[in-house]
N, C-alpha and C positions, 0 to 999 in steps of 0.2 A: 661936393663942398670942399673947400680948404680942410685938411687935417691941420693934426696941432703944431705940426711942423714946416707949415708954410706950402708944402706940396699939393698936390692934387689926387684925390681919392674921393670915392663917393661912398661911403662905410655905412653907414645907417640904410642907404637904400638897398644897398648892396647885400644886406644884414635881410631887410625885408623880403628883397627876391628869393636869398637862398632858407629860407622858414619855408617858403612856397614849397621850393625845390625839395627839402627835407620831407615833408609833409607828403609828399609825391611819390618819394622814396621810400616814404615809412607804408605804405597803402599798397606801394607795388610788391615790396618782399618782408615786409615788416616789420618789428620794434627790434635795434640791435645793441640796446644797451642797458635798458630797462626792464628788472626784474622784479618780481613779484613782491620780494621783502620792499626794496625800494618806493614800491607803490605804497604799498601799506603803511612804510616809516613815513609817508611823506603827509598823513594826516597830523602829527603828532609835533610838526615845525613847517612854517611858511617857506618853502622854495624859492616862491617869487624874492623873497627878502634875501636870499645869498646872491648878493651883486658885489659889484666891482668890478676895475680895470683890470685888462694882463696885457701888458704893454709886451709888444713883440718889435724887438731892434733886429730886422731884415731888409734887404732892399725891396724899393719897389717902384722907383723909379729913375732908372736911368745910369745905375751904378755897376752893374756887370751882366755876365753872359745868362747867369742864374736869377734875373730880377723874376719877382713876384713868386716864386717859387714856393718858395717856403712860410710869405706869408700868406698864400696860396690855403697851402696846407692846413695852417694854423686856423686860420679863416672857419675851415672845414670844419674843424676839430672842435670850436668854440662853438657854434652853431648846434652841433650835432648833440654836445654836451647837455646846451640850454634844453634841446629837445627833449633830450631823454631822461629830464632828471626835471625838468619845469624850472630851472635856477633863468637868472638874467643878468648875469656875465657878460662885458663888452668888452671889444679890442682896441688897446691905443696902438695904432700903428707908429716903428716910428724907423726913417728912412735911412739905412744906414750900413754898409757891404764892411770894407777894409780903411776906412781915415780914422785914426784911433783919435783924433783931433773933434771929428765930429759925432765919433761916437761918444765922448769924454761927455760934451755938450749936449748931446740930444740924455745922457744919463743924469744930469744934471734937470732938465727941466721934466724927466719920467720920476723921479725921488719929491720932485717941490709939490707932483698930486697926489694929494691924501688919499684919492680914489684908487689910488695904483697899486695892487696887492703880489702881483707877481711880476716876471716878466720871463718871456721866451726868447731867450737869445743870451750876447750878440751870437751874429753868426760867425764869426773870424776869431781867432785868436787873438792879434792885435787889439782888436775892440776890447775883446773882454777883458786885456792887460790893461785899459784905459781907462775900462767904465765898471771893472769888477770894484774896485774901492768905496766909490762914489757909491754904488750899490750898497756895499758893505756897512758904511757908516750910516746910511739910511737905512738899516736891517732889511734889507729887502732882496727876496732870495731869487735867481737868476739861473735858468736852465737853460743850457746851449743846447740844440740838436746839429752842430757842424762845428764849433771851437773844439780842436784835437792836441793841441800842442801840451804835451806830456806835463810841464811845470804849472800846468796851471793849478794842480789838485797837488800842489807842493806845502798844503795848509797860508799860503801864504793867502789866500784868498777865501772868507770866510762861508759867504754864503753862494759859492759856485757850486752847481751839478751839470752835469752832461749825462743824454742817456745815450751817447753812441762809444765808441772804443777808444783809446788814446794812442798817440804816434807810438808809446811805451809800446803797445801791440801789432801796430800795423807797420813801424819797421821790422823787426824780427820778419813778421807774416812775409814783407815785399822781398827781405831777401831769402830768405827761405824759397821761395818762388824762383828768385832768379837766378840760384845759386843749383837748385837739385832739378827744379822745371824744366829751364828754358837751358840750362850748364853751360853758364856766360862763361867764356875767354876771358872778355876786357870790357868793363862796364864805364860809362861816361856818365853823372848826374847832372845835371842843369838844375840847380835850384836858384829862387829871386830872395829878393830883401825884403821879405814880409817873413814873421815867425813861425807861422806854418811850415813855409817851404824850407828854412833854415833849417828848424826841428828835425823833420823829420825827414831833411837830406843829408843834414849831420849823422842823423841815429842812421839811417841806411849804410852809409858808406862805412862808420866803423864797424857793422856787420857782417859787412863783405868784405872786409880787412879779418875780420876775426874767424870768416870761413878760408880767407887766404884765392880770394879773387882779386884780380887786378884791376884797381877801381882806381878812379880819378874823377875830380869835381871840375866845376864851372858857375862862375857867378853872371847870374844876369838883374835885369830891374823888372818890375810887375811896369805891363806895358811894351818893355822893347820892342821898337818895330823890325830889325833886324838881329843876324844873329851868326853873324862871319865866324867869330873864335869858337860860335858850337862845332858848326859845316870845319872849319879847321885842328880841334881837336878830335873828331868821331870819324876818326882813321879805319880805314879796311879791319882793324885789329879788334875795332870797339863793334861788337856784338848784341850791345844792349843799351841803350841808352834810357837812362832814369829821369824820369819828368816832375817831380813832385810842386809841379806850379800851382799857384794860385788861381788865372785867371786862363780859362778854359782856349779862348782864342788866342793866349800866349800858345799855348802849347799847338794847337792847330798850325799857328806860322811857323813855328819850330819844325817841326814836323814837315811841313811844304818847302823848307827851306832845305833842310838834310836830303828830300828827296831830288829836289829839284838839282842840285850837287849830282844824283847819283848814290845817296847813305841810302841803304835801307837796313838798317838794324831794329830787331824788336825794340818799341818803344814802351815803358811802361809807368803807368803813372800813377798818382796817388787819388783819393776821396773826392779830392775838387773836383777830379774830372770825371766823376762819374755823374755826365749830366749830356744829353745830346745836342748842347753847344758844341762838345768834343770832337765824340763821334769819329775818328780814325779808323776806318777798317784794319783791321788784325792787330791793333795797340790789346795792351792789357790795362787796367786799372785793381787796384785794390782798395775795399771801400767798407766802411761800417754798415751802410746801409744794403740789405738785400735788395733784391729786385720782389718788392711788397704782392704783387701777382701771383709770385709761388706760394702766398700763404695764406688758405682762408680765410685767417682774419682780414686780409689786407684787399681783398677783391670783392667785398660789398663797397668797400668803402672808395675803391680806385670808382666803382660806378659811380657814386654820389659827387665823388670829383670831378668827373668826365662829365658828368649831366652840367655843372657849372661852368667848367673854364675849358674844358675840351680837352687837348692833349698833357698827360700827367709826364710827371720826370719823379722816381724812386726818390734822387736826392732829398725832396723835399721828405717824406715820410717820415724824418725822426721827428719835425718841427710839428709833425700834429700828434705823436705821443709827449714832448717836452709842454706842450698845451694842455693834454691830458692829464701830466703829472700836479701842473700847479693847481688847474679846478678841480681834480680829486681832494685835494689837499684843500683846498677853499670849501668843498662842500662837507668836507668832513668836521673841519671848524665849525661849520653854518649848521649843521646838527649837532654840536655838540654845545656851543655858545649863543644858538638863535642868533647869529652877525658874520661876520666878516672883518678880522684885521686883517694889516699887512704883517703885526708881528706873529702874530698866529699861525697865521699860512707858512709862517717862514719857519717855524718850529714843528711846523706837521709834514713840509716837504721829505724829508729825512726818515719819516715812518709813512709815507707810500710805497706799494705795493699791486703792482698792476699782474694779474694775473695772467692775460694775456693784451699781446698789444700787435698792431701790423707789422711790425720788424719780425714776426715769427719767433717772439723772446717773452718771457716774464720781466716785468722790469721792477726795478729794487736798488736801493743804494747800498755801498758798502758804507766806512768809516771816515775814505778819502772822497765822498761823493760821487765815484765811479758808479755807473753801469754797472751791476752783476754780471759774471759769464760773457760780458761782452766777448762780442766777434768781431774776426777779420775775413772778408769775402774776396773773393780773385774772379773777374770778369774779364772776357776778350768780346771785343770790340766786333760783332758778327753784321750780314746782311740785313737782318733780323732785328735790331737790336743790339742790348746786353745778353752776352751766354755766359753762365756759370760756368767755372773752370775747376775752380775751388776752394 
């Protein structure tokens, strides 16, 4: 059926199939979220009565290397919720990568329904500089599992949280890495004109300025089909070359291009690319998200994904705890109000507290909506897979 954005999705059925699926899942290894108190509290307020939307701004059709990913995830995460707790919670999907134009607008018509209590996302930074207002002035409070860019928890934006790391961390992290790891000579960044890549190619290279590496930049466009002045700046001398792109098959051509030259310097790149669009043998990437596999909580749950859509990608994982965070927050209202606001939800977001979640983390906010403890992870790019590095 048409979504509300004009696109094509089949959500309800789709809703239908994986209840099957859950139900299958819950029979083969059993209940993994539902505890005894929960049962009990659940005679004492109507479950079925805590509804509402959680509009999720991800792509999912047709917008980059990572579509459906992470609404993938989400998808998962709402399902499993409903399962385990009897709530009926639905998803507004709504279609939307890196055009802060349309993400502005699709924020715009996710605020005008009264049914919409949370929402998961955007995914980009850009977006979120576009649609975090619109959200705000609608009180309606918005969890990123992938918008990184350091200023966005500058208070200028009221009701943002993210549960993954900030470029604040994962520059330092990259060059720390490149500087004591890999003990770059002469480092080259290629960053594009999206704030992401700006961010946290800016924060990297004053880094390695301030370790007293010899670093030089390079501006390109999200899309470039060629990439002559990289191949002409990442001389015999340049040793490392820094990727912090946005868009995963940039960086692949990037990469084919240096080689096909004759460059072969480590290449190292940021979160975006930790997705097997990428996939560069012997590249490194550094990434908020673990490889969810190495962590028991995360390997019931990869099954339940894999019984659905078949092959999983990490990246998406924070977008089914940022899922997690708002219906925790929605059911905690719906027990304590017998309903469901949106301004409710938005006032409880801020006192959740996930004790454990598949990132292999407790999740919690601080004061600036950050992540607790967040982490920065270092991966190379193996036969295998992602291999942990550090």
């Amino acid at each position: 059926m048409p979504d509300r954005n004009g696109g094509v999705l089949v959500t309800r059925a789709w809703f239908g199939i994986t209840l099957i699926t859950l139900a299958l899942f819950a029979a083969a290894c059993g209940s993994s979220g539902t505890k005894d108190d929960e049962q009990a509290g659940a005679a004492t307020f109507d479950a079925y009565a805590c509804d509402g939307d959680v509009a999720v701004m991800a792509p999912y059709g047709g917008t980059s290397d990572t579509d459906y990913v992470q609404m993938n995830w989400a998808r998962v995460a709402l399902d499993k919720f409903n399962r385990d707790h009897g709530t009926s919670f639905t998803l507004y999907p709504s279609n939307v990568d890196f055009d802060a134009d349309a993400g502005a607008a699709a924020a715009q018509r996710i605020v005008s329904d009264p049914n919409v209590i949370g929402v998961v996302g955007p995914k980009t930074s850009v977006v979120t500089k576009a649609a975090g207002p619109i959200f705000d002035m609608a009180g309606l409070a918005y969890i990123s599992p992938s918008a990184t860019n350091a200023s966005l928890t500058d208070g200028s934006l009221k009701n943002f949280f993210r549960v993954v790391a900030s470029d604040a961390l994962q520059a330092p992290r990259m060059a720390e890495f490149i500087a004591d790891d890999l003990e770059a000579k002469g480092v080259l960044i290629v960053q594009d004109d999206e704030p992401y890549s700006e961010g946290l190619g800016n924060a990297v290279y004053q880094q390695l300025k301030a370790r007293g590496v010899n670093v030089q930049r390079v501006n390109v466009k999200v899309g470039q089909e060629f990439y002559s002045e990289v191949v002409t700046r990442a001389t015999p001398q340049v040793d490392v070359v820094v990727a912090p792109l946005l868009v995963p098959s940039d960086a692949r051509r990037l990469v084919t291009e240096l080689h096909a030259a004759g460059r072969y310097p480590a290449i190292v790149g940021g979160d975006a690319l930790f997705v097997g669009a990428f996939g560069v043998p012997g590249a490194y990437v550094t990434t908020y998200a673990p490889d969810i596999s190495r962590h028991p909580e995360g390997r019931d749950i990869i099954r339940l994904y894999e019984s659905i859509f078949g092959d999983f990608e990490s990246f998406g994982g924070p977008a089914y705890v940022a899922m997690e965070v708002v219906l925790t927050a929605a059911l905690d209202v719906c027990k304590r109000d017998g309903g469901v606001t949106r301004s409710a939800v938005t006032m409880q977001i801020p006192k959740v507290q996930l004790e454990e979640s598949i990132l292999g983390m407790p999740i919690a906010f601080d004061g600036r909506h950050e992540v607790e403890d967040a982490r920065i992870h270092v991966y190379r790019v193996g036969l295998n897979g992602y291999e942990l590095v550090g």
